[in-house]
C-alpha positions as CSV (number, residue, x, y, z in Angstrom):
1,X,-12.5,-4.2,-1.3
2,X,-13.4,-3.8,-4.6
3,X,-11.4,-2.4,-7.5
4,X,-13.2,1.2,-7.7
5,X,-13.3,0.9,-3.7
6,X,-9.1,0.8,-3.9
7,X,-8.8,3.6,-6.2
8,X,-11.2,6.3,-4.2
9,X,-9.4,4.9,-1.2
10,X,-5.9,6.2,-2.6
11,X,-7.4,8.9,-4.6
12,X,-8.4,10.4,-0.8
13,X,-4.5,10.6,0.1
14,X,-2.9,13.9,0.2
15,X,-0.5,14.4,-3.1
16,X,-1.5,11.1,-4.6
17,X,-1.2,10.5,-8.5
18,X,-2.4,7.7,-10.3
19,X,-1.2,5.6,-13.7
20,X,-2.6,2.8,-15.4
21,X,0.4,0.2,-16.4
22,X,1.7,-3.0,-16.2
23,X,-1.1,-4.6,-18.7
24,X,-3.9,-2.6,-17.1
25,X,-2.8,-2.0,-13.5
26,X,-4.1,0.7,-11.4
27,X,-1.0,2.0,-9.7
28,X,-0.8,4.6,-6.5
29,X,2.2,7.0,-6.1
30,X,3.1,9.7,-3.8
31,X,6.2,11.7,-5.1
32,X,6.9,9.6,-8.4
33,X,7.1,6.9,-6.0
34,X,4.9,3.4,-5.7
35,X,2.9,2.5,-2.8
36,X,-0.1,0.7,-3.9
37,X,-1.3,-1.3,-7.1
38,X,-4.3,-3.2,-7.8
39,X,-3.9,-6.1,-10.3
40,X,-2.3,-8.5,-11.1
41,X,-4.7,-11.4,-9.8
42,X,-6.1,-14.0,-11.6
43,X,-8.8,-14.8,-8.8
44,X,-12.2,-13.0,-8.1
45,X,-10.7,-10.7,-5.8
46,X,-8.5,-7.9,-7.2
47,X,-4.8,-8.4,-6.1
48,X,-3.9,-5.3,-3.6
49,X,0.1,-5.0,-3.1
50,X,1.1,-2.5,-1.1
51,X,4.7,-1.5,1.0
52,X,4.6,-3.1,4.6
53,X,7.6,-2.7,7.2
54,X,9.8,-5.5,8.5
55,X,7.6,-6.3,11.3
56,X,4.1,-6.6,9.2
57,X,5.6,-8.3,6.7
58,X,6.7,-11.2,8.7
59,X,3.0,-11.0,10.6
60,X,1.1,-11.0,7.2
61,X,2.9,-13.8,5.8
62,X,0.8,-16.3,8.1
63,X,-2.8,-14.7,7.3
64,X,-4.8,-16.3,4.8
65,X,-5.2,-13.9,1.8
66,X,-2.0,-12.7,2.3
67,X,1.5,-13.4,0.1
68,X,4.7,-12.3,-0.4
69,X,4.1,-10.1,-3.5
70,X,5.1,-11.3,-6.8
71,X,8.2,-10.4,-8.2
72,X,8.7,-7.3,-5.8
73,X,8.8,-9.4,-2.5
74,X,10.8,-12.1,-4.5
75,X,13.9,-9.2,-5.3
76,X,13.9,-8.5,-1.5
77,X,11.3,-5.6,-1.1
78,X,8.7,-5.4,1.8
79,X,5.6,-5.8,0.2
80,X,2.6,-8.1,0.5
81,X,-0.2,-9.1,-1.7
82,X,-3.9,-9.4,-0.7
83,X,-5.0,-12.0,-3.6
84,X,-8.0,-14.0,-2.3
85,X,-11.1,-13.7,0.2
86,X,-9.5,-14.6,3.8
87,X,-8.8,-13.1,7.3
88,X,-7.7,-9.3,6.0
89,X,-10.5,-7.6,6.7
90,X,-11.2,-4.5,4.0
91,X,-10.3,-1.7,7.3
92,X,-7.6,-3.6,8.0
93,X,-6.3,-3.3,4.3
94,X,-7.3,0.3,4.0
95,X,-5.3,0.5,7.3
96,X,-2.2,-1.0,5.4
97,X,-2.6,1.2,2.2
98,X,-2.0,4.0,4.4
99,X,0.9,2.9,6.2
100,X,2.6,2.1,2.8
101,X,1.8,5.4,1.3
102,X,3.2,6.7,4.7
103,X,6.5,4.3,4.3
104,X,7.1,5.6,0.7
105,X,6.2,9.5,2.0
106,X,8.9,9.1,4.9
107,X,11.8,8.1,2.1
108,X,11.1,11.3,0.1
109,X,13.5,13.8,0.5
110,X,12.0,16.6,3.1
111,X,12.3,19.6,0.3
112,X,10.1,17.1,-1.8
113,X,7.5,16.7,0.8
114,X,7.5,20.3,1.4
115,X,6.4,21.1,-2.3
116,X,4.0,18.2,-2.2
117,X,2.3,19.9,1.1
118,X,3.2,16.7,3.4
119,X,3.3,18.3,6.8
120,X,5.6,16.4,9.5
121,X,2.2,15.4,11.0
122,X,0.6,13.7,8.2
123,X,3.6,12.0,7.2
124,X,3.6,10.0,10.8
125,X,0.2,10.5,11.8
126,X,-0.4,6.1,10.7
127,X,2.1,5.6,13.2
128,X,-0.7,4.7,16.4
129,X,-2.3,2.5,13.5
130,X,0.8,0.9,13.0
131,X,1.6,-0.4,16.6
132,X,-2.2,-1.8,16.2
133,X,-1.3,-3.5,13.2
134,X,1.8,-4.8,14.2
C-alpha cells in the first residue's frame, strides 16, 4: 500500500479527519482521536501504525513486516507497525485500518458518535472481519 493508497483508504471512513504532523506524518482521526498514521519509516515501504486489540497484537507480532510500533507500543498501547515488504498482504492491512478506526470509534462517548453520524451498525459492523483476522 502506497502512501496516497493509505490516505484515500481512511479518507473513505465515515467522520474521518486528517492532519499532517509529527515531521510530515499523515495522521487518521475519528473524533479528535488517532487510529492510523503513515510515516515514520526509514525503508521503501511507508510505515502504517495503526490500533489492533489484545488478541491481534500478540498474532502480528510473529508476521514478517509487522512490529510493535515505536514509541506507542513501547508505553504499553496496542498498536503495530507495518514497516517493510513481508507476509501482510495490502487487504489484510486495509482490513486492520478498519478495525483500528472501529477500536478508537467504540471508546468515543455514544453522544459523540451520535453527532459524528456513527450508527451502532457501523461502529461494529468490522467485527465478522475481526474473528477472520484473529
Amino acid at each position: 500500500m502506497t502512501r496516497d493508497e493509505f490516505n484515500r483508504f481512511c479518507q473513505g471512513l465515515a467522520a474521518t479527519t486528517h492532519v499532517v504532523q509529527w515531521g510530515g506524518s499523515d495522521v487518521w482521526k475519528i473524533g479528535g482521536k488517532m487510529f492510523a498514521v503513515c510515516g515514520w519509516s526509514e525503508g521503501e515501504v511507508p510505515g502504517i501504525t495503526f490500533k489492533v486489540s489484545p488478541v491481534s497484537f500478540e498474532i502480528l507480532k510473529h508476521v514478517a513486516g509487522v512490529r510493535p510500533a515505536p514509541y506507542l507500543a513501547s508505553r504499553g498501547l496496542l498498536w503495530m507497525q507495518r514497516h517493510a515488504v513481508g507476509e501482510l498482504s495490502d487487504a489484510e492491512l486495509r482490513d486492520y485500518l478498519t478495525q483500528s478506526y472501529h477500536l478508537v470509534a467504540a471508546g468515543l462517548s455514544a453522544k459523540r458518535r451520535r453527532e459524528l453520524g456513527i450508527s451502532e451498525s457501523q461502529r461494529t459492523g468490522n467485527a465478522a472481519s475481526a474473528r477472520r483476522t484473529q
